[in-house]
C-alpha positions as CSV (number, residue, x, y, z in Angstrom):
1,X,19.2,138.8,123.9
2,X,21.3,136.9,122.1
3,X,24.3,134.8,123.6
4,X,27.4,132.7,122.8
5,X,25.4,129.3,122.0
6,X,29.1,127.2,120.8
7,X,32.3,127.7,120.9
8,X,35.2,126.1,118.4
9,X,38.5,125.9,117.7
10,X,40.4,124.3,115.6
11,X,44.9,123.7,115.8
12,X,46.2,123.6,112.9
13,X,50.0,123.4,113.8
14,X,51.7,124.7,117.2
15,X,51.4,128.3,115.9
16,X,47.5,128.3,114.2
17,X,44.2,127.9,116.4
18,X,40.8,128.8,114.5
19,X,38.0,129.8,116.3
20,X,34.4,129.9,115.5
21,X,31.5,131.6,117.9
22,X,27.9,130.7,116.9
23,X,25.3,133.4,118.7
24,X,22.1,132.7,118.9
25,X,19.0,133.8,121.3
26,X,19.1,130.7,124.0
27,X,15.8,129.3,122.6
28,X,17.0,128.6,119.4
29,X,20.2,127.3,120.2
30,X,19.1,123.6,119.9
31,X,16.7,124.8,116.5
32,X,20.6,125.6,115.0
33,X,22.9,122.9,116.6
34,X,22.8,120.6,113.4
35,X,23.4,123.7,111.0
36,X,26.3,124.8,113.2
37,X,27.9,121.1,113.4
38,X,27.3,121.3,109.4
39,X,29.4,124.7,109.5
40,X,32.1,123.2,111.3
41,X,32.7,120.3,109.6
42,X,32.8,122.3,106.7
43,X,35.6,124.3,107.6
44,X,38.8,124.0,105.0
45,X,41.9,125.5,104.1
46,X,41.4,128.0,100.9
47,X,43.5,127.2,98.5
48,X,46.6,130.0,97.5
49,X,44.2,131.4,94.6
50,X,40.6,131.3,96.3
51,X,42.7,133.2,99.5
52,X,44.1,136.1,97.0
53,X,40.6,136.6,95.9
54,X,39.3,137.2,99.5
55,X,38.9,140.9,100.0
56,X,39.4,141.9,104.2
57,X,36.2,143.5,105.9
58,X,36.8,146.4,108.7
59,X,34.6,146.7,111.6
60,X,34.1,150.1,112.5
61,X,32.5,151.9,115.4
62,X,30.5,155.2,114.6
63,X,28.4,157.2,115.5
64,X,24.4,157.7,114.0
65,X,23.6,160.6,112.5
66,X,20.3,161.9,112.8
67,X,17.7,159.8,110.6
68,X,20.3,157.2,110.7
69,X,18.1,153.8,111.6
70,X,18.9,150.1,111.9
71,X,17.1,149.5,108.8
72,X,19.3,152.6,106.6
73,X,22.7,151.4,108.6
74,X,22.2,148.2,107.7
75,X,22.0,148.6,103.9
76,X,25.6,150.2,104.5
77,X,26.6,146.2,105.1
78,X,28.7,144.8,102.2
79,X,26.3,141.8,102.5
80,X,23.7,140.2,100.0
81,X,21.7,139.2,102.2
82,X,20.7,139.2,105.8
83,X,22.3,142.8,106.2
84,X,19.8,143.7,108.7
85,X,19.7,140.7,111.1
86,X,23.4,140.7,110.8
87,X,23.1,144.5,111.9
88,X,20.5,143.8,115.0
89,X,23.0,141.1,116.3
90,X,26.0,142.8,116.2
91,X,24.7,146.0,117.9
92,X,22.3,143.9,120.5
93,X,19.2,145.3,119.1
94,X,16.1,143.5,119.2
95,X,13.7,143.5,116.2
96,X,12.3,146.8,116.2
97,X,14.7,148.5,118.6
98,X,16.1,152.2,117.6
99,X,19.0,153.5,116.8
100,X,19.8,156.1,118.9
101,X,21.5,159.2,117.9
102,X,25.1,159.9,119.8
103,X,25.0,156.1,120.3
104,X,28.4,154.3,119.8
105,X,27.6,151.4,117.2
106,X,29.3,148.5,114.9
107,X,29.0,148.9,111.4
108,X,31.1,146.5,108.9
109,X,33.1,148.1,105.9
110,X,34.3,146.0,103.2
């Protein structure tokens, strides 16, 4: 299963801490370490325009209807790419794990 593989924050001023969590399944944590230490130096303040344009995403909990599977959730994601990985990961399912029906799960809603 996949677990918390680094933790980071970043202050800002006295009243703004940023936080990242990279997740990854403990034997690819060292595979990722360079691309997560690319991420964080990376990070930047968005500029007023390039913030406007950012649209807020909504993480809701539902329930799966029958038929409903990882695969069909996951193309609910307002993702290009990557929907369902994204999907397995937030829900702790591994690769070919159901779905199952009366199941509280995380689905992300733009």
């Amino acid at each position: 299963r996949a677990a918390p593989s680094g933790l980071v924050a970043f202050r800002r001023d006295a009243g703004s801490v940023y936080r990242m969590m990279f997740i990854t399944p403990a034997r690819l944590t060292d595979r990722f370490s360079s691309g997560f230490r690319e991420t964080t130096y990376s990070f930047r303040y968005l500029s007023p325009g390039e913030a406007a344009s950012v649209q807020p995403m909504r993480l809701l909990v539902v329930t799966p209807r029958p038929g409903d599977t990882a695969e069909s959730l996951a193309r609910t994601l307002p993702f290009d790419q990557f929907n369902e990985p994204f999907f397995r990961m937030l829900n702790d399912l591994a690769p070919g794990e159901r779905v199952n029906t009366g199941e509280r799960i995380k689905v992300v809603a733009a």
